[in-house]
C-alpha positions as CSV (number, residue, x, y, z in Angstrom):
1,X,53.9,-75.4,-43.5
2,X,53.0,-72.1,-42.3
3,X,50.9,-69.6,-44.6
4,X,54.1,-67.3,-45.5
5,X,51.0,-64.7,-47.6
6,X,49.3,-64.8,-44.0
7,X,52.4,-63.8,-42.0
8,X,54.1,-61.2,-44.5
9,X,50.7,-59.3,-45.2
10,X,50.2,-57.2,-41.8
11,X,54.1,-56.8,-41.9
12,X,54.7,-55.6,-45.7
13,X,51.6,-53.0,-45.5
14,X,52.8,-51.2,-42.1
15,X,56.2,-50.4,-43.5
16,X,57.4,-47.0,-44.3
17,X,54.4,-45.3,-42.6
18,X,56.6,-42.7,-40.4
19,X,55.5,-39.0,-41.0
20,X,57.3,-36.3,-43.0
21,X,60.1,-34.7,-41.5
22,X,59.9,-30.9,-42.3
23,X,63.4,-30.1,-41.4
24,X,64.5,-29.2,-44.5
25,X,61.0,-28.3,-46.2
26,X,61.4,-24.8,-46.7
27,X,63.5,-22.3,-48.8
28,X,67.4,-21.7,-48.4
29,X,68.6,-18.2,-48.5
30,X,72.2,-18.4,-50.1
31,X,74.2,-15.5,-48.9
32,X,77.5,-14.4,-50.7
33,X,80.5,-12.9,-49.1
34,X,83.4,-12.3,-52.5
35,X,85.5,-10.0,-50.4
36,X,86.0,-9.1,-46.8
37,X,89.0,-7.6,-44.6
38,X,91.3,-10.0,-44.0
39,X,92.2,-12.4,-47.1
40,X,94.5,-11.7,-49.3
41,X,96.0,-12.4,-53.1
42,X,98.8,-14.1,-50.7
43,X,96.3,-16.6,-49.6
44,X,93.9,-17.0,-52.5
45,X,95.2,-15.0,-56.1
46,X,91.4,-15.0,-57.1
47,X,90.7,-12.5,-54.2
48,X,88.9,-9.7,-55.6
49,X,90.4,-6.4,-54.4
50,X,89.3,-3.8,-56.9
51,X,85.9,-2.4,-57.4
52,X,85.8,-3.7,-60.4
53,X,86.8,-7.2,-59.4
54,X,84.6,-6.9,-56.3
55,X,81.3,-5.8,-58.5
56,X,82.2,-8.8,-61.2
57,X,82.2,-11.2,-58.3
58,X,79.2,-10.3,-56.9
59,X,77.3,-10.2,-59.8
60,X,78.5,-14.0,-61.1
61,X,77.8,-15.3,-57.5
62,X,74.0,-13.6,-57.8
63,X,73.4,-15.6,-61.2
64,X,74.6,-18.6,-59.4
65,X,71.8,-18.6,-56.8
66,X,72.5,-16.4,-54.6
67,X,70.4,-13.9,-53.4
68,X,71.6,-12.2,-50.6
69,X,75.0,-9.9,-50.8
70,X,77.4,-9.5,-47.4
71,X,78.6,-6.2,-49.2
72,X,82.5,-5.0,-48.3
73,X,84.9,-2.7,-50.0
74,X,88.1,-2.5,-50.2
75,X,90.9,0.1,-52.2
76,X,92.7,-0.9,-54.6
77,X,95.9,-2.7,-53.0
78,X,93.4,-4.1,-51.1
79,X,93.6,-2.9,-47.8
80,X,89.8,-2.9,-46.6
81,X,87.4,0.7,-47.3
82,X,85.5,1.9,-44.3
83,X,84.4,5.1,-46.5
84,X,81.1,4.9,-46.8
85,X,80.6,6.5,-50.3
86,X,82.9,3.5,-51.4
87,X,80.9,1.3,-50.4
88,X,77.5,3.3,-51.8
89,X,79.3,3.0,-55.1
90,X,79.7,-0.6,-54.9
91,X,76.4,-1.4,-54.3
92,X,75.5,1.2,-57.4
93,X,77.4,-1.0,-59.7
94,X,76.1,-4.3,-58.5
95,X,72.5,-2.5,-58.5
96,X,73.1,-2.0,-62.4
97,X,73.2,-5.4,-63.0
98,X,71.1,-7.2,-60.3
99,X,68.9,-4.2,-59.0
100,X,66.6,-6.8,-56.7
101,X,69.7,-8.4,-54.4
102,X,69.5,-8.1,-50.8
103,X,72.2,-5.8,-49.3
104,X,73.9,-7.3,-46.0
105,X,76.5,-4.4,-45.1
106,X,79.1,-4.4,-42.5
107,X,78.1,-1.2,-40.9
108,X,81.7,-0.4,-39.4
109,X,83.6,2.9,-40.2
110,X,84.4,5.0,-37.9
111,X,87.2,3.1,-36.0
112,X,88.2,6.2,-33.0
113,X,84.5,5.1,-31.7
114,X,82.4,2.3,-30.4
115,X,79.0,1.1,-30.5
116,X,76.4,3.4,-32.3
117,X,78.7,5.9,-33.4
118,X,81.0,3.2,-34.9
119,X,78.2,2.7,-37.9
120,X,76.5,6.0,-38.0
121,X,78.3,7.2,-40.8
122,X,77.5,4.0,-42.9
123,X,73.7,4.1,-42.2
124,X,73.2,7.4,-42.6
125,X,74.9,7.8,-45.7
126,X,73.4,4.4,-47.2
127,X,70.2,5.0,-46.5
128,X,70.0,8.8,-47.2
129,X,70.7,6.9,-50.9
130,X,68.0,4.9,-50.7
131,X,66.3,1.6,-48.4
132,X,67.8,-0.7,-50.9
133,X,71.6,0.4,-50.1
134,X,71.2,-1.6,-46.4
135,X,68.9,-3.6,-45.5
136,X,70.7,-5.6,-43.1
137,X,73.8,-4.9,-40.7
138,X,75.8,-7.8,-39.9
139,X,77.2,-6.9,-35.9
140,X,79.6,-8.9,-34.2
141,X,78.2,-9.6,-30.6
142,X,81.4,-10.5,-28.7
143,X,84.3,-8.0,-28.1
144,X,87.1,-9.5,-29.6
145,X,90.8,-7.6,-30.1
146,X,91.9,-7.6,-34.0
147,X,95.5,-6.4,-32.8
148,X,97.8,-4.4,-31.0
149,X,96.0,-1.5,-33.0
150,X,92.0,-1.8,-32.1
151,X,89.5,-3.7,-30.0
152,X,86.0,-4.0,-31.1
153,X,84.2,-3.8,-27.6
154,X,80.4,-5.1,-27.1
155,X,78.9,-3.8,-23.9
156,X,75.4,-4.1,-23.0
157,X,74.7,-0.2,-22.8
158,X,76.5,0.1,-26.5
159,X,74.5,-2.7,-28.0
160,X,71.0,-1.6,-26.9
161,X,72.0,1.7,-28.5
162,X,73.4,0.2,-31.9
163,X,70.5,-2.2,-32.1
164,X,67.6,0.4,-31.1
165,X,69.4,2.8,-33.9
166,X,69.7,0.1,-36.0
167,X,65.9,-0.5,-35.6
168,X,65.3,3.1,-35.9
169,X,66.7,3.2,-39.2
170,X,64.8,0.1,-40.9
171,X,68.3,-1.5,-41.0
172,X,67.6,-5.2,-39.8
173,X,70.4,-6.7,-37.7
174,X,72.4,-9.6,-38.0
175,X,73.5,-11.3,-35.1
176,X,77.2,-13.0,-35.9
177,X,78.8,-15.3,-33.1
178,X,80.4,-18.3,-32.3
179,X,79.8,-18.6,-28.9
180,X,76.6,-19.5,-26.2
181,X,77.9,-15.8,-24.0
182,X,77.4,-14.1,-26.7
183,X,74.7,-15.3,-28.3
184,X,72.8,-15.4,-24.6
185,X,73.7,-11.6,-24.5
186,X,71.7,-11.0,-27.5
187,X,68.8,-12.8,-26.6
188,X,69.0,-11.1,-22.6
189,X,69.7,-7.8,-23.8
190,X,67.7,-7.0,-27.2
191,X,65.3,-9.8,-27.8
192,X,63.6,-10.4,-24.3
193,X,63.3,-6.8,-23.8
194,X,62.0,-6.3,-26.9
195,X,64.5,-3.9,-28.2
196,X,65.0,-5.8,-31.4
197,X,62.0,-6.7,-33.8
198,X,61.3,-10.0,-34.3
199,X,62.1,-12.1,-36.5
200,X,65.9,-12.2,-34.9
201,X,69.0,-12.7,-37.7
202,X,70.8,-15.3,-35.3
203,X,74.3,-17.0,-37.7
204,X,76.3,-18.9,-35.8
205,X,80.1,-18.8,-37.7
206,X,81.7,-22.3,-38.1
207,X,85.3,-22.6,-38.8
208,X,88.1,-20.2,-39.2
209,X,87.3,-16.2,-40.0
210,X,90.1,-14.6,-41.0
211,X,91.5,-13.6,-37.6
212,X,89.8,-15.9,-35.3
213,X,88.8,-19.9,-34.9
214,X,85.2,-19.8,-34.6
215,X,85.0,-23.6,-33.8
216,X,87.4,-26.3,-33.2
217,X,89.5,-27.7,-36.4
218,X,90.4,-30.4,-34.7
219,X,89.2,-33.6,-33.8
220,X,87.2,-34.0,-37.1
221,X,84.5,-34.9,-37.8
222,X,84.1,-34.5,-34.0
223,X,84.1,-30.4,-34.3
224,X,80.8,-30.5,-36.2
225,X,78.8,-31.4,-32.4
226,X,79.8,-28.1,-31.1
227,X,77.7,-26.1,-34.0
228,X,74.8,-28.6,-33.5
229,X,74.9,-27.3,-29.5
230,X,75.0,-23.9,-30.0
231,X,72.2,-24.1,-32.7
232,X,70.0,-25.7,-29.9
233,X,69.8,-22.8,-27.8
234,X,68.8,-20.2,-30.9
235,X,65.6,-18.4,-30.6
236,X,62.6,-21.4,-32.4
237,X,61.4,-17.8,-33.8
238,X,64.0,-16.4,-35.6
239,X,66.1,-17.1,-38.6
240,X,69.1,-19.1,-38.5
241,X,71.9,-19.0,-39.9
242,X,75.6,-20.3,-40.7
243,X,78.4,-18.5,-41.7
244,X,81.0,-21.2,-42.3
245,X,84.9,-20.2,-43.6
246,X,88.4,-22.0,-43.2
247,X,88.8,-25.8,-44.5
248,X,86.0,-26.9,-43.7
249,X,83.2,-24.4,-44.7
250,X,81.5,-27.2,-47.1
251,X,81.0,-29.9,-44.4
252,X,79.3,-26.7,-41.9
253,X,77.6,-25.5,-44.4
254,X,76.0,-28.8,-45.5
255,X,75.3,-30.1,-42.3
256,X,73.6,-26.5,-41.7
257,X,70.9,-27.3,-44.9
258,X,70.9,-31.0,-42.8
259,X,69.5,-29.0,-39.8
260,X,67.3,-26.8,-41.5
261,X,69.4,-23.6,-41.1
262,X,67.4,-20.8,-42.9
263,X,70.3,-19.1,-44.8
264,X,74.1,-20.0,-45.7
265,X,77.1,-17.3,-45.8
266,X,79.8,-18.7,-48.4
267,X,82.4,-17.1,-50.6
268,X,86.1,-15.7,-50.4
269,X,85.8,-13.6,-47.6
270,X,86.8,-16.9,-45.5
271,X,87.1,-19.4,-47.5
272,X,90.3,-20.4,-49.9
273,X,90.3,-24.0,-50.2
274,X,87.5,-25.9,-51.8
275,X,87.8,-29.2,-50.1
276,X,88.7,-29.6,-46.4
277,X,91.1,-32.8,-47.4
278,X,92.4,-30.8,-50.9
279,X,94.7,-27.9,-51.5
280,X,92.3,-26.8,-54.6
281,X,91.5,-23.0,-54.3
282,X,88.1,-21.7,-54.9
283,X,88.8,-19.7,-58.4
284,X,85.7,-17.4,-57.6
285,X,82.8,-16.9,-54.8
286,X,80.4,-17.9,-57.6
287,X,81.6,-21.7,-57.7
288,X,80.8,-21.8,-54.0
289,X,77.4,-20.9,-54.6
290,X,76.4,-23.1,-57.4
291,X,78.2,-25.7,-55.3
292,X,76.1,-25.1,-52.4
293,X,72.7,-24.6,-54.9
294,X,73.5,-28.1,-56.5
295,X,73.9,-29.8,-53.0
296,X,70.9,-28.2,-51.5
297,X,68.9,-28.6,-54.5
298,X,69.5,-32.7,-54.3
299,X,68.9,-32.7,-50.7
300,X,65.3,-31.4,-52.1
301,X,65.6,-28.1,-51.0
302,X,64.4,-25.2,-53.1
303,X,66.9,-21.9,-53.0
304,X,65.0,-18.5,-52.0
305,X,65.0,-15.4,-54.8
306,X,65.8,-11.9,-53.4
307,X,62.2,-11.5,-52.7
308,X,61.6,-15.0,-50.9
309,X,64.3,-13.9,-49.0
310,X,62.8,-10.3,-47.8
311,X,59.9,-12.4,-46.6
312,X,62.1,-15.2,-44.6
313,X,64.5,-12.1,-42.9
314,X,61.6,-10.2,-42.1
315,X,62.8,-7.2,-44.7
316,X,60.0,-5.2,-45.8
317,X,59.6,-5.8,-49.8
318,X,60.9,-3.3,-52.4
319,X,58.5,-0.6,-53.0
320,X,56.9,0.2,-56.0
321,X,58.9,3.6,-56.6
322,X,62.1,1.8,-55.6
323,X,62.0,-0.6,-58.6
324,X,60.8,2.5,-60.6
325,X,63.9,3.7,-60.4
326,X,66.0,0.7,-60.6
């Protein structure tokens, strides 16, 4: 009878010797979006509108774990503020309470122009308050037509000159798409020519956004292939991100920690339902993020502070007479 010991040995002591995989051996940024333009009490009842409401959510979702803020205002019956000084009051209240989060600002205001002009009055009067007030802009990089009304228009000449002011004013861009044009426009027009400082803010948007499908609902889970294309082609130097909404932001978003996306975009800016295959509501933007945290953290991956995150977005840290004065 053969030696079974003799055979097993060489078999049982080469097993299991694959290397690490570092794919998901780094920090996650968790990025929260409580508010935006476009949903309403009529979708979600828990939508925050006031400033109030909009501070409070902020503030939960930041003890939750998250460490980066995608900061909009809106007025009171909720239609959404593109007054600057509303917005600089916003960010003073949430300052009050968490005084080291990371401020992502849409940058649009003024809506008669395009381009630079578009977010001059947001820059300047943020960062005439202080660095803190914006430290990144997130920029949509495809024209795309909201209504009847207006048409947000990206042209090469009006993207150098948003980007290079953007630059110019230590406001670190985020580039926000869903689609291989635009995201090859970025790379063609403000990263090869060296416009844009590295390292690039590239988030790819999964799922539905308020007033556009980003990606395919439909066939699932076949739609998730399309993000894994599109994240292929993303600069190996920059930071990556997702910025999933609609049904099925908790699938993108988990399959984003799966492929080592740097930072995750969640909240009630674009997402209402908790579950793709459940008509449960999110009650606030703060049980997305501990959602997310608790998932990442089992998956073994550790969830970036405000300062990890500085580092990982290439955002220079807080100064020392900054946190004075916080």
């Amino acid at each position: 009878m053969a030696d079974i010991k003799n055979i097993y040995a060489d078999i049982v002591t080469g097993l299991h010797a694959e290397p690490r995989l570092e794919t998901m051996g780094k920090k996650l940024i968790i990025n929260v979006a409580p508010t935006g333009s476009f949903t309403s009490r009529q979708q979600n009842p828990g939508q925050p509108y006031t400033m109030e409401e909009n501070v409070t959510a902020a503030v939960d979702a930041y003890k939750a774990g998250a460490s980066v803020w995608h900061v909009h205002a809106r007025e009171k019956d909720g239609i959404p503020s593109k007054d600057p000084h509303v917005v600089k009051e916003t960010i003073d209240r949430v300052f009050d309470k968490c005084p080291d989060i990371v401020t992502s600002v849409l940058p649009y205001a003024d809506y008669d122009q395009q381009g630079r002009e578009q977010i001059r009055p947001t820059v300047e009067i943020l960062k005439s308050a202080g660095e803190q007030y914006m430290e990144t802009a997130v920029l949509l990089i495809m024209s795309v037509t909201l209504s009847d009304k207006f048409t947000y228009v990206v042209s090469e000449t009006n993207f150098k000159e948003t980007i290079e002011f953007l630059e110019a004013s230590n406001v670190r861009p985020e580039y926000q798409g869903h689609a291989y044009s635009g995201l090859k426009d970025v790379m063609d027009w403000v990263l090869d020519t060296g416009i844009a400082k590295d390292p690039a803010i590239m988030n790819i948007m999964c799922g539905f956004h308020g007033y556009s499908h980003a990606t395919p609902l439909s066939p699932d889970p076949w739609n998730y292939v399309n993000i894994m294309s599109l994240y292929q082609v993303l600069p190996d130097a920059g930071v990556r991100g997702f910025c999933a909404g609609g049904r099925n932001w908790l699938p993108f978003t988990v399959l984003g920690i799966m492929m080592g996306v740097d930072m995750v975009r969640v909240g009630m800016e674009d997402s209402v339902f908790k579950y793709p295959h459940s008509d449960e509501k999110l009650k606030t933007s703060a049980e997305a993020v501990a959602l997310v945290k608790t998932i990442a953290e089992s998956m073994g991956r550790e969830i970036a502070t405000p300062d990890e995150a500085r580092e990982i977005l290439g955002i220079a840290p807080r100064n020392a007479s900054t946190k004075a004065a916080e």
